[in-house]
C-alpha positions as CSV (number, residue, x, y, z in Angstrom):
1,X,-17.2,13.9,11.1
2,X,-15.2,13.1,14.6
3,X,-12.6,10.8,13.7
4,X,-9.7,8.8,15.8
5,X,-6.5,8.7,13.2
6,X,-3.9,6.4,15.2
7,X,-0.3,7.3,14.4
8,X,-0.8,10.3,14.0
9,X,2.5,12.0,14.1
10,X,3.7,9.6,11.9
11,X,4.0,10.7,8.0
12,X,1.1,9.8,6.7
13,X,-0.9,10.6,9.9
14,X,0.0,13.6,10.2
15,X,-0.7,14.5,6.8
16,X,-4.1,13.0,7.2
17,X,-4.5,14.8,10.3
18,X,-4.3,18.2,8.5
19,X,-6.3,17.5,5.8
20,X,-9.3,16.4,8.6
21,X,-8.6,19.6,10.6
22,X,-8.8,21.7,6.6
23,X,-12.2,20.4,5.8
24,X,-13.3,21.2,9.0
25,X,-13.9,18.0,10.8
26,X,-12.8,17.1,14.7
27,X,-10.0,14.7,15.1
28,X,-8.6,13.0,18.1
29,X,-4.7,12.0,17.5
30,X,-3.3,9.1,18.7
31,X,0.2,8.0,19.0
32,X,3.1,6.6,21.0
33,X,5.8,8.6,20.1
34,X,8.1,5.4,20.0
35,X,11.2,5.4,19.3
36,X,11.7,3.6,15.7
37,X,12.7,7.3,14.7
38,X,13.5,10.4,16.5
39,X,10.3,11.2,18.6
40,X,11.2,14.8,17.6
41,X,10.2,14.8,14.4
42,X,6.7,13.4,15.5
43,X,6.4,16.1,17.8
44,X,7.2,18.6,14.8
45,X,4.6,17.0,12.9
46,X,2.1,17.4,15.6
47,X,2.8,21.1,16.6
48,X,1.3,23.1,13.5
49,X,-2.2,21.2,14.8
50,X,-2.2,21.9,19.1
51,X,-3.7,25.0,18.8
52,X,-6.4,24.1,16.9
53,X,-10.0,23.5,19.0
54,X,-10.5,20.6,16.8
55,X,-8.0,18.2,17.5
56,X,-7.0,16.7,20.4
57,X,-3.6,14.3,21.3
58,X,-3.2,11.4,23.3
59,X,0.1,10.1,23.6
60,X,-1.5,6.4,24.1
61,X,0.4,2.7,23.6
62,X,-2.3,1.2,22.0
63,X,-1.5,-2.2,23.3
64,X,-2.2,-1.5,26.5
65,X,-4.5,1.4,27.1
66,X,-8.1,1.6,27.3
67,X,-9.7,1.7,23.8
68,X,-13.1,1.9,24.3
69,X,-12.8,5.0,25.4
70,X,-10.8,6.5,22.9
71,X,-13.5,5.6,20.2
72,X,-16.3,6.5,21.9
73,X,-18.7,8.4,20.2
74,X,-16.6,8.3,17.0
75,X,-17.6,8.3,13.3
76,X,-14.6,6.7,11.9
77,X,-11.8,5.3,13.0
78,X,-8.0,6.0,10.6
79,X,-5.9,3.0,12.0
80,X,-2.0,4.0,10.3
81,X,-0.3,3.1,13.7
82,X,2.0,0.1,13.3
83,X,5.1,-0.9,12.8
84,X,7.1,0.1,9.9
85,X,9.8,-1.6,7.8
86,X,10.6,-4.9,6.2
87,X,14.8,-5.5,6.9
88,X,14.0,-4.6,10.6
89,X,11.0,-7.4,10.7
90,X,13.3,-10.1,10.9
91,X,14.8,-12.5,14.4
92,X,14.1,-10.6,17.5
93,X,12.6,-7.8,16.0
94,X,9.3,-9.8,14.6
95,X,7.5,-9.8,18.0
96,X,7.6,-6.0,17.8
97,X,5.6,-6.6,14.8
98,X,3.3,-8.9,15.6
99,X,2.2,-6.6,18.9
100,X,2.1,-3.4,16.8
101,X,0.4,-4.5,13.9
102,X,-1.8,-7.4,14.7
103,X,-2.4,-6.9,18.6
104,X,-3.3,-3.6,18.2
105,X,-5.2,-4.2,15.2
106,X,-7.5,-6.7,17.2
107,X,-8.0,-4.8,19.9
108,X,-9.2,-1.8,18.2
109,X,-11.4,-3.9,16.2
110,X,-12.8,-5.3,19.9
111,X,-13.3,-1.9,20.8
112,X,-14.9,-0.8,17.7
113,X,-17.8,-3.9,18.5
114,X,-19.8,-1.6,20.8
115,X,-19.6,1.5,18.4
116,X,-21.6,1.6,16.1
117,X,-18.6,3.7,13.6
118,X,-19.5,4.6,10.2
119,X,-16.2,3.5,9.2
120,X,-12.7,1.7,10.0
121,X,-9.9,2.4,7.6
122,X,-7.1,0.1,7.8
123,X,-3.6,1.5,6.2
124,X,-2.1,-1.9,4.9
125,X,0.8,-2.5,2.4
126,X,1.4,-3.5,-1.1
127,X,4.4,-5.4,0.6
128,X,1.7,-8.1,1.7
129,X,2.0,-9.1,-2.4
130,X,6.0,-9.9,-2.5
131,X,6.9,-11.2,-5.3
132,X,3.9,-11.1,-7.2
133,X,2.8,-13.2,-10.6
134,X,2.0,-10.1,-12.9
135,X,1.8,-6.6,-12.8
136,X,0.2,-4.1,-12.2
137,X,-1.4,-6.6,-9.7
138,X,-5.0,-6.6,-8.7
139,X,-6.5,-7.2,-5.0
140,X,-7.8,-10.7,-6.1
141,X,-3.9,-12.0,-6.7
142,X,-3.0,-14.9,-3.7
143,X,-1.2,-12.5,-1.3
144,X,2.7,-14.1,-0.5
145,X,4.5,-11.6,1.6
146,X,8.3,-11.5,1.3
147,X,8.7,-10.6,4.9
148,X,7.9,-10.8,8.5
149,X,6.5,-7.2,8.2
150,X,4.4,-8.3,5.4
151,X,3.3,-11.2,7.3
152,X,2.2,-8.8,9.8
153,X,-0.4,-6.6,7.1
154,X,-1.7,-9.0,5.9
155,X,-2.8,-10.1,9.1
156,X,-4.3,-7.0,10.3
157,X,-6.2,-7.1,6.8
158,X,-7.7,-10.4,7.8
159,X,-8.7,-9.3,11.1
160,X,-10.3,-6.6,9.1
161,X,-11.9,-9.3,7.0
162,X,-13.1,-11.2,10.2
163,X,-14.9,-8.5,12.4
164,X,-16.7,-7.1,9.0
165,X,-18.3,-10.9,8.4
166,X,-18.8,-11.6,12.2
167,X,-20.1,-8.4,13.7
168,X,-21.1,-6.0,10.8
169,X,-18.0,-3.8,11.7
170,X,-17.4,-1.5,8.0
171,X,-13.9,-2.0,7.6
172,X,-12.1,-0.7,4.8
173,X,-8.7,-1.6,4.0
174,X,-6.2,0.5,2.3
175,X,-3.1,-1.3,0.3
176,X,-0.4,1.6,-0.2
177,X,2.4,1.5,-2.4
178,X,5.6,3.0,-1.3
179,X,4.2,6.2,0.0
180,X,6.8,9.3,-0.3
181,X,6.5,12.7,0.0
182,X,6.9,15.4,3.0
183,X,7.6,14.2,6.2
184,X,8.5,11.3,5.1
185,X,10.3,8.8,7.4
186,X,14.2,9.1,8.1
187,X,14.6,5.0,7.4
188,X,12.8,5.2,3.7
189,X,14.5,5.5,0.7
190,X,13.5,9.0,-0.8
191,X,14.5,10.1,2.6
192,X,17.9,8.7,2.7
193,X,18.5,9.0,-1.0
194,X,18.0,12.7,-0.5
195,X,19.4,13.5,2.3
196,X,23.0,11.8,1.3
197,X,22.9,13.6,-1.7
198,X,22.5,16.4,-0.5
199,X,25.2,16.0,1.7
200,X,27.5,15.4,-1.3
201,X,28.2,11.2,-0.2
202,X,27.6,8.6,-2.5
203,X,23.7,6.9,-2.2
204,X,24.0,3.1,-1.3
205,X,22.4,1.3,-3.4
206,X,20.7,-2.2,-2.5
207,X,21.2,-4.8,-5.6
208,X,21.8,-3.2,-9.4
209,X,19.4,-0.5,-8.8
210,X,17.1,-2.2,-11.1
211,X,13.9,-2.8,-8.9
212,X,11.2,-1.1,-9.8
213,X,8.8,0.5,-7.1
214,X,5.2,2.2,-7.7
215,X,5.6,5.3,-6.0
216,X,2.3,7.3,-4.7
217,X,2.6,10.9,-3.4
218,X,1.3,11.4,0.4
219,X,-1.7,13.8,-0.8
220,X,-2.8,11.4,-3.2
221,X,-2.7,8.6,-0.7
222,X,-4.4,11.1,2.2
223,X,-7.3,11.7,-0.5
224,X,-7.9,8.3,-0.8
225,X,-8.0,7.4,2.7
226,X,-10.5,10.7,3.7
227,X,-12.7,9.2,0.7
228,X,-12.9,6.1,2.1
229,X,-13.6,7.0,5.4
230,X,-16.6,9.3,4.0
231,X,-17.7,6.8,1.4
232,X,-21.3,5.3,2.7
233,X,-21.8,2.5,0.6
234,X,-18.1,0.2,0.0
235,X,-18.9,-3.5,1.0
236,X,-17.9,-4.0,4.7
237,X,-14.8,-5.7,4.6
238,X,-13.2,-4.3,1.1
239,X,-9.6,-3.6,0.2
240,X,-8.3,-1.7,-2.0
241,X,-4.9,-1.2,-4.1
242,X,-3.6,2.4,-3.4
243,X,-1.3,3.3,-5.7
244,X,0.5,6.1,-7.7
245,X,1.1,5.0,-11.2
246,X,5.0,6.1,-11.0
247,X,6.7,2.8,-11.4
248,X,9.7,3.5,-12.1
249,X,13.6,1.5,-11.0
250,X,15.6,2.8,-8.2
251,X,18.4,4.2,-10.9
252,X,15.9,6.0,-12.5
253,X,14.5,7.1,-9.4
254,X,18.2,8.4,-8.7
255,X,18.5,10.2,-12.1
256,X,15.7,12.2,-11.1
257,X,16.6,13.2,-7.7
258,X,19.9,14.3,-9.6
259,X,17.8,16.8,-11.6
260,X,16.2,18.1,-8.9
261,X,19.0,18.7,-6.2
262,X,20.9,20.0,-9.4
263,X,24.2,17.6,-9.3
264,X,25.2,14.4,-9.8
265,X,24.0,11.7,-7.2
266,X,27.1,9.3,-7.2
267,X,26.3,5.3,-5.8
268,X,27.5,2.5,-3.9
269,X,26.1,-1.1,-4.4
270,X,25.0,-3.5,-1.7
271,X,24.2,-6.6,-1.4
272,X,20.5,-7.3,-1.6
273,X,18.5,-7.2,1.7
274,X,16.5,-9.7,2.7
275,X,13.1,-8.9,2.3
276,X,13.0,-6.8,-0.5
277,X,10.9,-7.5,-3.5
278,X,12.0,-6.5,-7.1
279,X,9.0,-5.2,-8.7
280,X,5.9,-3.2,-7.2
281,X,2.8,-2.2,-9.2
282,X,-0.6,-1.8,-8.3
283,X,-4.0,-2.2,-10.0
284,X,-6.1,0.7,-9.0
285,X,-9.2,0.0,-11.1
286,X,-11.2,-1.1,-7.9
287,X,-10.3,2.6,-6.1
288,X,-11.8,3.9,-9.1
289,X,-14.6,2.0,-9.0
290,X,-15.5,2.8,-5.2
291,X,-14.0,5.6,-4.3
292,X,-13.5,7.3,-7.7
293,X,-10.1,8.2,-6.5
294,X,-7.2,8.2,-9.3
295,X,-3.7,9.8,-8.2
296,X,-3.0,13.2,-9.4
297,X,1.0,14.0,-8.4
298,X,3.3,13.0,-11.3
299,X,6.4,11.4,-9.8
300,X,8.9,14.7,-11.3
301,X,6.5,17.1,-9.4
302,X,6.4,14.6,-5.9
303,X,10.0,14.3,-6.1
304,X,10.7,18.4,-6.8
305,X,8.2,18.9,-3.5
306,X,10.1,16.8,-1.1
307,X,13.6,18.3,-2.1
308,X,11.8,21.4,-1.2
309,X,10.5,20.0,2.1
310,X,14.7,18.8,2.8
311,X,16.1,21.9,1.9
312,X,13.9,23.8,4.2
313,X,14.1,21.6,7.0
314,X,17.6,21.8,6.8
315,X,17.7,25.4,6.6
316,X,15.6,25.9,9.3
317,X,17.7,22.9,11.5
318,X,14.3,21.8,11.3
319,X,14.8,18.2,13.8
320,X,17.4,20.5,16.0
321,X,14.7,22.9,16.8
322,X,11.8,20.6,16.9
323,X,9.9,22.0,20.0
324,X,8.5,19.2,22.6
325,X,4.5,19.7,22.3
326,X,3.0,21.8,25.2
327,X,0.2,20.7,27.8
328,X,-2.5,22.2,25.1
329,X,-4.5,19.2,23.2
330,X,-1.9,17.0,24.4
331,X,-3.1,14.0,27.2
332,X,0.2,11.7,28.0
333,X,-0.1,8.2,29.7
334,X,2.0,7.6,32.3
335,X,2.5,4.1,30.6
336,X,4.2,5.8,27.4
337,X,5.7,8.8,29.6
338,X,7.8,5.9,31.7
339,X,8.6,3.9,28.4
């Protein structure tokens, strides 16, 4: 397989990036390195993979560079580029949105016309659900999304939609529910709710702590994505729920991070944001059904592996040291280079 992933430094790009490179197939990175989080922890990401004959970079701001060219001769096409967050959607922030996740989106897909791609895997978002009318809740439930960055997903997925009824293009798109793991982002709430306790300072907590979120492990989200991008016969156009079976509440969630870090996680409470939802929980019967993909990572053993990850990043002043990728694999337009 020769496969494009876009975002690609991100978390779960990068992740997916490795796992391509494992099984052996060729993989051409893109990303912008922007800065919604330090850039240096993307270019840690990327590192382990620059040496590798396999894989190639492009530092690339996909809503302006030349597309058709970067899919060229490709088999499928990952798209996790975007961007991330709900509270940050809102006011001036939204056009953001609406050029990084549906711009981009349609341009790939324009790009994509000419090709003649095995497959297009879209990441979307359970958040595209809000407040849904029952749970665990299945792909056929009316979509109402609780926030501009919802909003956004759920247009990418109809764009999706649109170019697999039009033109033929086999999209594929993925519904993940709060992804964690590894890597994961500095903004997200494992992250933080690690980090600060590890630091000893009480975790703020949004409302009573009392939402409950289905969390997925990143490998089990990554396995899922490779099998769709393999899979031969899904419908051109499908989407599918991509979830962990972890529901559990944020104080819950807390208790546990407690266990593993090995001392008590004290709290603050917040108001609650806008945006937020207060129960997540997917149906994953259809991902079963096409992919035969079930998640494997218990929540206790996800949660053990990214304390792991945070105590060695911090013994290793993993961000401080974060090296700046070398000329090797790496190709960076002077439109992102100036930005």
């Amino acid at each position: 397989m020769r496969a494009v992933v876009t975002g690609a430094a991100g978390f779960i790009g990068s992740h997916l990036v490795e796992r391509l490179l494992t099984a052996g197939h060729e993989v051409v990175g893109v990303d912008a390195l922007t800065t919604y989080y330090d850039p240096v922890q993307k270019q840690q990401n990327l590192q382990p993979f620059l040496t590798n004959d396999r894989f190639r970079f492009l530092a690339r701001d996909l809503r302006r560079c030349n597309l058709e060219a970067i899919v060229s001769g490709v088999d499928v096409v990952f798209h996790l580029a975007g961007q991330p967050g709900v509270r940050p959607s809102w006011e001036r922030g939204f056009r953001e949105y609406v050029e990084q996740n549906v711009l981009v989106t349609q341009r790939l897909l324009e790009a994509c016309r000419a090709e003649p791609i095995r497959r297009f895997v879209y990441a979307s978002s359970s958040s595209l659900y809000g407040n849904a009318g029952s749970y665990p809740t299945c792909e056929d439930a009316l979509p109402a999304p609780h926030s501009p960055y919802g909003v956004t997903k759920l247009a990418g997925e109809h764009l999706c939609g649109l170019y697999a009824a039009n033109y033929g293009i086999p999209t594929t798109s993925l519904r993940y529910f709060t992804v964690y793991g590894p890597r994961q982002r500095p903004d997200m709430g494992i992250n933080k709710f690690i980090n600060t306790a590890l630091d000893g300072k009480p975790v703020v907590v949004f409302g009573d702590g009392e939402q409950i979120r289905d969390f997925t492990y990143v490998a089990d989200v990554v396995s899922a994505t490779v099998r769709a991008g393999e899979a031969t016969d899904i419908p051109p156009g499908a989407v599918m729920n991509i979830a962990g079976g972890s529901a559990c509440t944020v104080n819950e969630l807390l208790h546990l991070i407690a266990q593993r870090i090995g001392s008590a996680v004290d709290t603050e409470h917040a108001p609650p944001q806008a945006g937020d939802v207060d129960r997540t929980g997917g149906d994953i019967t259809r991902a079963g059904q096409l992919l035969g993909w079930a998640p494997r990572v218990a929540l206790a053993t996800g949660i053990a592996e990214q304390v792991a990850w945070h105590r060695r990043a911090r013994d290793l002043q993993w961000l401080a040291k974060a090296p700046v990728p070398g000329p090797r694999g790496v190709e960076i337009n002077a439109e992102v280079a100036a930005e």
